[in-house]
PALUMDREN-920553 format. One record per residue (C-alpha): residue in three letters; x, y, z. Coordinates in pm, 1 decimal. Layout:
<drenmis>
DRENMI/ALA/X/Y/Z;
...
</drenmis>
This chain:
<drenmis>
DRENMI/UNK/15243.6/13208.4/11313.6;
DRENMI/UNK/15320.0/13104.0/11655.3;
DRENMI/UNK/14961.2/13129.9/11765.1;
DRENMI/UNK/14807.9/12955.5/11498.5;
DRENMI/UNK/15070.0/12642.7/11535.6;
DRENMI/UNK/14972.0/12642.0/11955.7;
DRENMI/UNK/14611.3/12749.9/11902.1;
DRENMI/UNK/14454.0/12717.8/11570.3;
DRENMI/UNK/14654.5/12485.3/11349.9;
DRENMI/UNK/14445.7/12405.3/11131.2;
DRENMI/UNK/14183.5/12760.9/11029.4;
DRENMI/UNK/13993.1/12889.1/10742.0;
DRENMI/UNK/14066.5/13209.8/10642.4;
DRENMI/UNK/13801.6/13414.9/10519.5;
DRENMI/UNK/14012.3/13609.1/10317.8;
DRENMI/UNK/14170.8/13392.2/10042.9;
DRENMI/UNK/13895.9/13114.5/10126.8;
DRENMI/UNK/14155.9/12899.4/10192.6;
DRENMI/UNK/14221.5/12657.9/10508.9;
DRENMI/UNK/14569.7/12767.6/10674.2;
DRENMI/UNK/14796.4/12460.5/10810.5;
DRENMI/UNK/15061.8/12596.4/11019.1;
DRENMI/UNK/15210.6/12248.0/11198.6;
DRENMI/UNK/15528.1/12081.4/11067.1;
DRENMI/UNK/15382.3/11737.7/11128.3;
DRENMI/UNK/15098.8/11848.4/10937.5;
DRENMI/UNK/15205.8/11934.9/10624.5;
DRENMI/UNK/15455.6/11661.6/10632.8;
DRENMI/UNK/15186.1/11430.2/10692.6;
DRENMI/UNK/14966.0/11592.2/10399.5;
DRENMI/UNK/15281.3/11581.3/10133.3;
DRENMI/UNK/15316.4/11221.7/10158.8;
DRENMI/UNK/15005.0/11137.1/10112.9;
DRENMI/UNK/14913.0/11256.8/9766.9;
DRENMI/UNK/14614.7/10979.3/9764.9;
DRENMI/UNK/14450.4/11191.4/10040.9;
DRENMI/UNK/14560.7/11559.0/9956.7;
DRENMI/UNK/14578.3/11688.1/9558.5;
DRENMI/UNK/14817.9/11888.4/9392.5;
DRENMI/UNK/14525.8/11996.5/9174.1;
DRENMI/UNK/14513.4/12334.5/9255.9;
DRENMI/UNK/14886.5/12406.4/9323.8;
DRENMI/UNK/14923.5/12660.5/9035.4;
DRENMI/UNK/14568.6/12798.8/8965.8;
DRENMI/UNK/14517.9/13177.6/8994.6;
DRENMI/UNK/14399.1/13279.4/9353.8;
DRENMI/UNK/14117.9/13536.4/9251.7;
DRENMI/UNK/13869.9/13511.0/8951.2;
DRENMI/UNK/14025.5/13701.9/8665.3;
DRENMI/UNK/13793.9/13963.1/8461.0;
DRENMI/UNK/13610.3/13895.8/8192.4;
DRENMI/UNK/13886.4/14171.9/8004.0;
DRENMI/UNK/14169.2/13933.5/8125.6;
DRENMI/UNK/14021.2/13591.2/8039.7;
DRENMI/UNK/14021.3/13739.3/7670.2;
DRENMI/UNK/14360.2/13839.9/7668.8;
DRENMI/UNK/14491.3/13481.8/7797.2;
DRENMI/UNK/14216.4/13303.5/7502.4;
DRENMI/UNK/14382.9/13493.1/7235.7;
DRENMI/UNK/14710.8/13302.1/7265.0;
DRENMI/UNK/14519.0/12979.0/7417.0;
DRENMI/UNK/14702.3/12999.0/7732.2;
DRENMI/UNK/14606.7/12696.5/7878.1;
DRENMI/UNK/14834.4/12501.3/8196.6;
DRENMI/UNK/14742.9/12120.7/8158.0;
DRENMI/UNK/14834.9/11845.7/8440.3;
DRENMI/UNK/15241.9/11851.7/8386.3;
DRENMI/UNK/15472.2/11852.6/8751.4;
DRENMI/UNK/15361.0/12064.5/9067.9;
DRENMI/UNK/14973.9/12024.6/8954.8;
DRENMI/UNK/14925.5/11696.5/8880.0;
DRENMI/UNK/14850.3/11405.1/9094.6;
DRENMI/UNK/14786.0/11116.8/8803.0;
DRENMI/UNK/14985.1/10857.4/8682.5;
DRENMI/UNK/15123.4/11097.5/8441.7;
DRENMI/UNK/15331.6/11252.5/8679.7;
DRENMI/UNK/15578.1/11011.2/8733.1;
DRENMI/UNK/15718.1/11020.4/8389.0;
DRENMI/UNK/15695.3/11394.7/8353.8;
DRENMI/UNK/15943.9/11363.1/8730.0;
DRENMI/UNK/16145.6/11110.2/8504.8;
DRENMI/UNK/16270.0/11414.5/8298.3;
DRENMI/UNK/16365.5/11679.7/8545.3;
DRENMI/UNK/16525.2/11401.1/8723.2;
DRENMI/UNK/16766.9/11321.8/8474.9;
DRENMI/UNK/16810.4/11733.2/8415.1;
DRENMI/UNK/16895.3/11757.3/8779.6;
DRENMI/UNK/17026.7/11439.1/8933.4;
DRENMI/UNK/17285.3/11501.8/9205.9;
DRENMI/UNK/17552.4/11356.7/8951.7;
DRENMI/UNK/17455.3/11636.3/8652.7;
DRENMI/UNK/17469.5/11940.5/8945.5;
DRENMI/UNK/17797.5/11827.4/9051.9;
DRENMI/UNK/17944.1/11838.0/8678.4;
DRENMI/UNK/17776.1/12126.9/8645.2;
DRENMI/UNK/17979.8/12326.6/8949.4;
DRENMI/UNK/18258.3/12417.7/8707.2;
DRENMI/UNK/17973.3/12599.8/8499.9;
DRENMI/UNK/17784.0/12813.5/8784.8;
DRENMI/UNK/18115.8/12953.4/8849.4;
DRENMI/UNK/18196.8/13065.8/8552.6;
DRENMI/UNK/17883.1/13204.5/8510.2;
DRENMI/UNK/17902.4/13356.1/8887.1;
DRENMI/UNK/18233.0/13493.3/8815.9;
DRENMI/UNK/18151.8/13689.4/8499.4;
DRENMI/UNK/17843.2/13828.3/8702.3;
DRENMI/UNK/18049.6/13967.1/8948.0;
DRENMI/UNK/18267.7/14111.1/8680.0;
DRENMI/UNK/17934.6/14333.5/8625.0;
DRENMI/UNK/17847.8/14376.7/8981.0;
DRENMI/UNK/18182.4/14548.1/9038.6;
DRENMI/UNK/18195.3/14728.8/8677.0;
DRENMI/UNK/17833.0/14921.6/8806.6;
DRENMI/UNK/18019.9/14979.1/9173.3;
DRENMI/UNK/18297.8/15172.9/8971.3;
DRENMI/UNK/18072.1/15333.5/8754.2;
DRENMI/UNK/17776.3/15441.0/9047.4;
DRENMI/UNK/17951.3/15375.1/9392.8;
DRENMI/UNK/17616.9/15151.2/9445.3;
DRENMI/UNK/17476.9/14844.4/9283.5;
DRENMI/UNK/17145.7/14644.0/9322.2;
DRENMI/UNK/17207.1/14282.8/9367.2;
DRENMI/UNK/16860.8/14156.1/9369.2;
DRENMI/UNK/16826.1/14312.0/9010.0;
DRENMI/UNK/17167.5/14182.9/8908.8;
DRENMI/UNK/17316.6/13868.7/9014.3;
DRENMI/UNK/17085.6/13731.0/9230.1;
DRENMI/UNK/16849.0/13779.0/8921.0;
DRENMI/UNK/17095.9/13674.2/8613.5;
DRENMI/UNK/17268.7/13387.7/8754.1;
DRENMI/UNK/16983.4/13205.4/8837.5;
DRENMI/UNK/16879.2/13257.4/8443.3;
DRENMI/UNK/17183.0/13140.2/8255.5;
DRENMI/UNK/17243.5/12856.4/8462.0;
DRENMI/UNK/16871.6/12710.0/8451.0;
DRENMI/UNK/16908.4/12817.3/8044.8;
DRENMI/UNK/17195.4/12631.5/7998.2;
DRENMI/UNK/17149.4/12305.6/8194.3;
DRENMI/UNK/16792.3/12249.4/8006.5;
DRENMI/UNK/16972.1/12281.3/7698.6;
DRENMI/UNK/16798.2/12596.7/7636.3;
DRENMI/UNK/17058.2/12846.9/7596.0;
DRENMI/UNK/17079.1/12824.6/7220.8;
DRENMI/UNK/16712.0/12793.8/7116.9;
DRENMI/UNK/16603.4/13131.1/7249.4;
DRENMI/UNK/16598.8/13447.4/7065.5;
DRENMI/UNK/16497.0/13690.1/7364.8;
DRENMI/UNK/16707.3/13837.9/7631.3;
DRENMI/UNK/16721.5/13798.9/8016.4;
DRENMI/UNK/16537.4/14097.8/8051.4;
DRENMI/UNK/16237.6/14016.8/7854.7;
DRENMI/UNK/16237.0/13647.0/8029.4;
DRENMI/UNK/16243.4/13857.3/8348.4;
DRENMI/UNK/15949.4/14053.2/8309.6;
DRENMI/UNK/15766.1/13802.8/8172.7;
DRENMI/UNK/15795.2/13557.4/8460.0;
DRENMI/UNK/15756.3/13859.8/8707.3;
DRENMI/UNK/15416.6/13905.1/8503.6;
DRENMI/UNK/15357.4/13561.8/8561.2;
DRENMI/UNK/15357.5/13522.9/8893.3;
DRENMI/UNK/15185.7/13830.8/9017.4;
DRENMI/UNK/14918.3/13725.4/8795.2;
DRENMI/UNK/14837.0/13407.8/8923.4;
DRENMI/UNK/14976.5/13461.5/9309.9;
DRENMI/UNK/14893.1/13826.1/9358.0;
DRENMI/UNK/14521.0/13946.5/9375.0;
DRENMI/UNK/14625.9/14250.6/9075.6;
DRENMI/UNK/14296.5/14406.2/8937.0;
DRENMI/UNK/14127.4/14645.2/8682.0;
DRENMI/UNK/14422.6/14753.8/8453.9;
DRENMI/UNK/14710.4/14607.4/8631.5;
DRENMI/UNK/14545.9/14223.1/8610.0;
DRENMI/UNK/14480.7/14302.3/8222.3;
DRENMI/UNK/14798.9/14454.6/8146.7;
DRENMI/UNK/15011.6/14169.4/8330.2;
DRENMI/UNK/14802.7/13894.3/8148.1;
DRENMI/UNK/14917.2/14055.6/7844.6;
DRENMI/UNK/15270.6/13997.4/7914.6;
DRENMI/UNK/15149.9/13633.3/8064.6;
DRENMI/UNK/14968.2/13573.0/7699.5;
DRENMI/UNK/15297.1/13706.6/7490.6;
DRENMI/UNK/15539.2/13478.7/7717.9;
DRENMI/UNK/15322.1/13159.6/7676.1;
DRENMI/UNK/15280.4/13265.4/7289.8;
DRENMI/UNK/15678.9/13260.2/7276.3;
DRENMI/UNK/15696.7/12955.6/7461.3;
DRENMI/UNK/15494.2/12792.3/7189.4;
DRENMI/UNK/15660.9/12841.4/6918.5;
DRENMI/UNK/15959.0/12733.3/7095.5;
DRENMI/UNK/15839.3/12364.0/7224.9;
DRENMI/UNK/15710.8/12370.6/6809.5;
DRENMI/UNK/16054.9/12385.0/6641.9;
DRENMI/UNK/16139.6/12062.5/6480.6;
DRENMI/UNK/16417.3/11809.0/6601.5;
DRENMI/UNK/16480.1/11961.4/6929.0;
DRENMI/UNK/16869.1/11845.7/6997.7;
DRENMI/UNK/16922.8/11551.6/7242.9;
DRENMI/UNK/17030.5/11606.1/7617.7;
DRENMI/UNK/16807.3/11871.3/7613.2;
DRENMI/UNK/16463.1/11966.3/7815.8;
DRENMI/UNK/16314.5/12044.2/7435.1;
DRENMI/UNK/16435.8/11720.3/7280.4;
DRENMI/UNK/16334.9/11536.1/7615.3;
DRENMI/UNK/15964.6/11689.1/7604.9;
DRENMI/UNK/15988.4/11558.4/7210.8;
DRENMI/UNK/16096.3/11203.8/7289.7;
DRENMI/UNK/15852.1/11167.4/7578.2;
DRENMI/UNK/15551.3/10924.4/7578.7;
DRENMI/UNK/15229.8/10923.7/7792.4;
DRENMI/UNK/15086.2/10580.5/7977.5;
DRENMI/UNK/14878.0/10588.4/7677.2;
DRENMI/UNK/15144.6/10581.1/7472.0;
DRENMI/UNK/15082.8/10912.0/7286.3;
DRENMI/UNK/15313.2/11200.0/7232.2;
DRENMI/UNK/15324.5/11534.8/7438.5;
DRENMI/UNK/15130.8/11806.3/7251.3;
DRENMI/UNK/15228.4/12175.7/7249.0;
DRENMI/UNK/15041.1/12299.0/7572.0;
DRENMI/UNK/15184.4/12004.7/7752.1;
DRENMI/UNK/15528.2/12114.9/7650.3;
DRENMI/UNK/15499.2/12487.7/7692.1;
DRENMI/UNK/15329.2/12423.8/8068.6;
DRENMI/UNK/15638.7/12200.4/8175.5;
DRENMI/UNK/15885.6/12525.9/8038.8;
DRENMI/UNK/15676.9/12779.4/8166.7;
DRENMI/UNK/15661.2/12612.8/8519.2;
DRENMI/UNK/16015.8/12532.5/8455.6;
DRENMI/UNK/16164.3/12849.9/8356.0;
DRENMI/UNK/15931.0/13077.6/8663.2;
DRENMI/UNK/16010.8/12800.5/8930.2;
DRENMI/UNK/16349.7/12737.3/8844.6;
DRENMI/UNK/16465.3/13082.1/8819.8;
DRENMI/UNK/16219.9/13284.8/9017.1;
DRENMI/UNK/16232.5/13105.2/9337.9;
DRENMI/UNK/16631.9/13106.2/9291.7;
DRENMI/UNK/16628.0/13447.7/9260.8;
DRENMI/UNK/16383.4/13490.6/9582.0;
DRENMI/UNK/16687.5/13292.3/9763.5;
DRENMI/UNK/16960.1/13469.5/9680.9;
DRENMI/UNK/16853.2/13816.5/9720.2;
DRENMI/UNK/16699.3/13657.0/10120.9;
DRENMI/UNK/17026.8/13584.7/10138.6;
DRENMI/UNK/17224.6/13868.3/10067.2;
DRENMI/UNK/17035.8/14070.7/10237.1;
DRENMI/UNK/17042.3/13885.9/10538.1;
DRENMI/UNK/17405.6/13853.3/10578.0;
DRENMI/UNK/17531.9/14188.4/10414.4;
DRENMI/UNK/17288.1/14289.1/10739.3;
DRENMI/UNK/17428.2/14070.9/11019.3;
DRENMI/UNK/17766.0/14247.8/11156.9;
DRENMI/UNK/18074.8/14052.2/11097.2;
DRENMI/UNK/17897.1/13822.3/10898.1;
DRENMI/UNK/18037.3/13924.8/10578.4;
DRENMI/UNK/18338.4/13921.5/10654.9;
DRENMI/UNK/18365.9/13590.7/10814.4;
DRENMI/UNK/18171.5/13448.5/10495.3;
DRENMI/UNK/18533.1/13549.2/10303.8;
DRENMI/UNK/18799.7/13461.1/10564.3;
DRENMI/UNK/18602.4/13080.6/10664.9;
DRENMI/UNK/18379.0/12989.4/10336.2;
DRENMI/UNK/18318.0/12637.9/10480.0;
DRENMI/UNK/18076.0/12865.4/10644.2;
DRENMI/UNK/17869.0/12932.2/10416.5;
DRENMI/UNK/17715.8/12667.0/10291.6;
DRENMI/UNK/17520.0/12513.3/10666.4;
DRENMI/UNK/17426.6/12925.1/10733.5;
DRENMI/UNK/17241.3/12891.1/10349.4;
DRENMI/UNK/17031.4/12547.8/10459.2;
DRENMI/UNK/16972.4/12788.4/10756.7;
DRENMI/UNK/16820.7/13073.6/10603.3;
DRENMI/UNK/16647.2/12809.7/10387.4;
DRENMI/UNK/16520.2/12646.8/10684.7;
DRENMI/UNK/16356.9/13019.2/10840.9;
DRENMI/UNK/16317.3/13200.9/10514.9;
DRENMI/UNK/16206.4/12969.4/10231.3;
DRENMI/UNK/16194.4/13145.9/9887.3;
DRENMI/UNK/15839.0/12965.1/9852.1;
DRENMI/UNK/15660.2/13032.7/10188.5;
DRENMI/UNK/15317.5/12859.0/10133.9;
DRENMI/UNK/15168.0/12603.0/9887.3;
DRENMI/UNK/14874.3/12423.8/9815.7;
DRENMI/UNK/14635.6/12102.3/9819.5;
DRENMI/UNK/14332.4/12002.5/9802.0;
DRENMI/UNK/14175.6/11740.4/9984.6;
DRENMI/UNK/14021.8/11468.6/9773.2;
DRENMI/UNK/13782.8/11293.5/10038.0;
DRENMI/UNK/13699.1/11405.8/10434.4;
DRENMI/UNK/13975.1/11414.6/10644.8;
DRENMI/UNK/14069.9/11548.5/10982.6;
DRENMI/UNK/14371.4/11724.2/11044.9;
DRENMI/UNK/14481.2/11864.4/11461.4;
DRENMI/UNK/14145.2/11714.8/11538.4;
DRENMI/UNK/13961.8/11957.3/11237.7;
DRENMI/UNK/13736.6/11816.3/11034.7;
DRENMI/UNK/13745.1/11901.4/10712.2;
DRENMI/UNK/13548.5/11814.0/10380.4;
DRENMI/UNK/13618.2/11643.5/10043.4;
DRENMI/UNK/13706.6/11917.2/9828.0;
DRENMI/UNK/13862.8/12131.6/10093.1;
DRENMI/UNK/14153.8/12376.6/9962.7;
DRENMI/UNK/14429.9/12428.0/10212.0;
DRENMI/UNK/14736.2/12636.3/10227.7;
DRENMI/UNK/15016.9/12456.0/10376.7;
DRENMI/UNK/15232.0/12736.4/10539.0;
DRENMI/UNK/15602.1/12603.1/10470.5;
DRENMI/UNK/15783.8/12933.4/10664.4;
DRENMI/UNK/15566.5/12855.0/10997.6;
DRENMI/UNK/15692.8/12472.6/10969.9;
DRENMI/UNK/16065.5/12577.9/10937.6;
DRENMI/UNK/15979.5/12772.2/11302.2;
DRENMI/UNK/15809.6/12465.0/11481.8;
DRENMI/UNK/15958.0/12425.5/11793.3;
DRENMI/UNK/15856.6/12074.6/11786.7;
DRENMI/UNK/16078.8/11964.2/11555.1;
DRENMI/UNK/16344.6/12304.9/11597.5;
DRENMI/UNK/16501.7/12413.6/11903.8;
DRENMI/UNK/16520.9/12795.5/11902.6;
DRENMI/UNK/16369.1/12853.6/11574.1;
DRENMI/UNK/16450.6/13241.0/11566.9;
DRENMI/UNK/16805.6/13140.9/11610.1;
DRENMI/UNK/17024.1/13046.4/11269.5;
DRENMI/UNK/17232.5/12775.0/11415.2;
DRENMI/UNK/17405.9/12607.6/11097.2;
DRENMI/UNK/17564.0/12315.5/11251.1;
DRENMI/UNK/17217.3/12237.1/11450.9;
DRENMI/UNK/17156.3/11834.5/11396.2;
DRENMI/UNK/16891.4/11850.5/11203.2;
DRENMI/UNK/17007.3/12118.3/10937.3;
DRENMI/UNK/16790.4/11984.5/10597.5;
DRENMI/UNK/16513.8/11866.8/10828.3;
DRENMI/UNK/16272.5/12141.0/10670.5;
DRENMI/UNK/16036.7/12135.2/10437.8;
DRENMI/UNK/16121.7/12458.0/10199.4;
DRENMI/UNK/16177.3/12197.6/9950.0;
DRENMI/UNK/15843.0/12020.3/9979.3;
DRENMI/UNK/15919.5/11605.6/10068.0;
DRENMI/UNK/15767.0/11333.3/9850.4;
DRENMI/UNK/15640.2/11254.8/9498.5;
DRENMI/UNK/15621.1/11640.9/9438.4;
DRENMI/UNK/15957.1/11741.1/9616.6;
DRENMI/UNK/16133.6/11978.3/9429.3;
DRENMI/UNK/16370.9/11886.2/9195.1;
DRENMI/UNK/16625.2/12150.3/9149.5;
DRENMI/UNK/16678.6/12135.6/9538.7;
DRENMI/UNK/16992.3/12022.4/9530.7;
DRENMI/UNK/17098.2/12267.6/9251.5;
DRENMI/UNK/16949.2/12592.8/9408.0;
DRENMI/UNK/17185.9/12473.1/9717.0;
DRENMI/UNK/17452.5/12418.5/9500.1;
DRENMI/UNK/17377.7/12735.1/9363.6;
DRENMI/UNK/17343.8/12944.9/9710.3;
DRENMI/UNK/17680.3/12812.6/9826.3;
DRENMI/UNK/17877.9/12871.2/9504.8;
DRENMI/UNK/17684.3/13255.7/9478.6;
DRENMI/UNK/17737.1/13350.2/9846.8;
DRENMI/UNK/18101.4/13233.3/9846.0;
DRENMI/UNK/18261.3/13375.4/9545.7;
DRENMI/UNK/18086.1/13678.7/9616.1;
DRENMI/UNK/18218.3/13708.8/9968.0;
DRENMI/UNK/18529.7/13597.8/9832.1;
DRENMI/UNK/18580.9/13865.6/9559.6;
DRENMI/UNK/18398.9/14160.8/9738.9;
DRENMI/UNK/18447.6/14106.4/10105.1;
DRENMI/UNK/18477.9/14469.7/10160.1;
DRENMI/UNK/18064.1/14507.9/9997.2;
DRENMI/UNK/17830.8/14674.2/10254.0;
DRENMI/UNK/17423.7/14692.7/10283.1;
DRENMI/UNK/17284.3/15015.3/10215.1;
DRENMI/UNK/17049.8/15175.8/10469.6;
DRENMI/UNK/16852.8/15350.8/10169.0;
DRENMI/UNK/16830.8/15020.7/9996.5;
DRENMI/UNK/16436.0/14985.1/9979.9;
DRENMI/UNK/16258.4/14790.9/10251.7;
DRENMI/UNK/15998.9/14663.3/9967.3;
DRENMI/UNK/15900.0/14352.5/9942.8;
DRENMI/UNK/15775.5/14042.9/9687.5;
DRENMI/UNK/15445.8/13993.8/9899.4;
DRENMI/UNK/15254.5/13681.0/9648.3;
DRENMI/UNK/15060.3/13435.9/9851.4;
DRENMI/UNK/15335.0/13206.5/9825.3;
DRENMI/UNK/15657.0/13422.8/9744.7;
DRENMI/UNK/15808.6/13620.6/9981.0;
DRENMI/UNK/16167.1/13816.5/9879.1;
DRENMI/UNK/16326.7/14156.0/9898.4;
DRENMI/UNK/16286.1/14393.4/9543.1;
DRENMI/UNK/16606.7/14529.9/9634.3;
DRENMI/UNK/16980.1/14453.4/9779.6;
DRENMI/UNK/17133.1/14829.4/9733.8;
DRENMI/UNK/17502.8/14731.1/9839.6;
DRENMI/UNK/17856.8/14951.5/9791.5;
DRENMI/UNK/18196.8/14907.8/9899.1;
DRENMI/UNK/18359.2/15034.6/10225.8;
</drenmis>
């Protein structure tokens, strides 16, 4: 990525049809200016789907209108209302007491299946489950479903390879199937009546358009779907990054549980170099010019978030994770402007609170050579399948 930030910062690659921008200043300058640069296309499928597929997702009506990370009119602001109140910096601060109880009862499991099998998989565990309950329960979700972790799991692994991944033939049909049945759950769940108060559901109900009409079901189901895969995967992604980076790092380990001030400037740090979403996308919505590259109305680009956390420009020694470096939550992993994420400041809450009681508890737990090298490889996910760890 080096190369293309000195020599071609702006290219069109040939093989997602897709213009690559690699400079920090760039996509900085292209995020704040949603007149210029769309969020139309954020969340469309990369690749044409088959004819076989396409059938699969009509059946259930699967349909993703304008909600959050897609949509650039004057709807959005009131959709960003919602989430805001869900994750203001005063609800994840009440809501530490919470993660760690839910952290702690995960690690009761982590260490029942290192008594049981000498060996556990954290990506597939905590890194995975955590994420879940705590995105279930602060949405006010927790009670209204009737399906299990597991299920949710799949179906938002489905999900994303689906619309990020280029699957095809059997594999594309058979994960749209599992697409179809999670968007048929979802509505029948944004359909139940009087949806409690406080909650995403009774939120979504209460909401009003600039028109002044109510949300209708595919509205609501595309703000949980997005919510639910968003929320949780790209938690998930994190957390298994970064346990796998520092169960890997000698000493580090170790030093997480004797110093856990630590911990929490070496997480913005691993955000910074290895953001759980590593590209996204805009479109451009007249001609612009970009590094001195023309480009046309219409344009699609692919902002490359991991090359901008590794701009020397704005980083000194990029390679290097330095967490006390000045300008720490400089990066852009969480996007910056009217489409900046909004559970930033819980998935940091969240890293810090994982990472530390984990140290804390197990500070004995070791990487496993034979853990697989595998990884999530989505256009713009990037995260290890597996953490094998044991203690030792």
């Amino acid at each position: 990525m080096a190369a293309l930030r000195e020599h071609e910062p702006v290219k069109f690659d040939e093989n997602t049809g897709l213009w690559l921008i690699s400079r920090y200043a760039d996509v900085r300058a292209i995020l704040l200016d949603p007149e210029n640069y769309l969020p139309d296309n954020a969340i469309d499928a990369i690749g044409r789907f088959s004819v076989p597929t396409l059938r699969v997702l009509a059946r259930v009506r699967f349909d993703l209108p304008q909600t959050l990370a897609n949509n650039g009119s004057d709807s959005h602001a009131g959709y960003r209302r919602i989430m805001t109140r869900l994750f203001n910096a005063q609800a994840v601060a009440a809501s530490v007491p919470m993660v760690e109880k839910v952290v702690a009862e995960a690690l009761d499991d982590v260490e029942q299946r290192l008594a049981a099998d000498g060996v556990c998989d954290l990506a597939t565990t905590i890194a995975r489950d955590v994420p879940f309950r705590v995105m279930l329960r602060l949405l006010g979700l927790e009670a209204a479903i009737d399906v299990d972790i597991d299920t949710l799991a799949r179906w938002s692994d489905a999900s994303l390879e689906l619309f990020w991944g280029r699957p095809r033939g059997e594999r594309e049909v058979a994960l749209a199937r599992e697409a179809a049945e999670f968007y048929a759950w979802l509505t029948g769940l944004v359909s139940q009546p009087a949806p409690e108060e406080g909650t995403l559901l009774g939120a979504l109900a209460a909401h009003r358009l600039p028109d002044g009409e109510p949300l209708g079901v595919t509205q609501k189901a595309a703000v949980v779907y997005f919510m639910i895969i968003a929320g949780q995967m790209t938690t998930t992604q994190m957390l298994s990054t970064m346990y796998r980076r520092a169960l890997r790092e000698p000493g580090l380990w170790q030093r997480f549980a004797a110093e856990p001030a630590v911990v929490e400037p070496w997480t913005e740090e691993v955000l910074r170099r290895d953001p759980p979403i590593t590209t996204w996308r805009r479109v451009t919505a007249r001609p612009v010019t970009l590094s001195g590259v023309g480009l046309p109305a219409g344009a699609p680009l692919l902002l490359m978030l991991s090359s901008t956390g590794s701009d020397t420009e704005v980083f000194e020694h990029p390679e290097q994770i330095c967490p006390h470096r000045a300008n720490v939550r400089r990066h852009l992993s969480f996007g910056i402007g009217r489409h900046r994420c909004s559970g930033a400041e819980l998935a940091r809450m969240e890293a810090d609170v994982v990472m530390r009681m984990t140290a804390e508890r197990l500070p004995d737990l070791r990487f496993c050579e034979g853990s697989s090298p595998e990884m999530l490889a989505l256009l713009s996910f990037r995260a290890p399948l597996q953490v094998l760890v044991r203690r030792g």
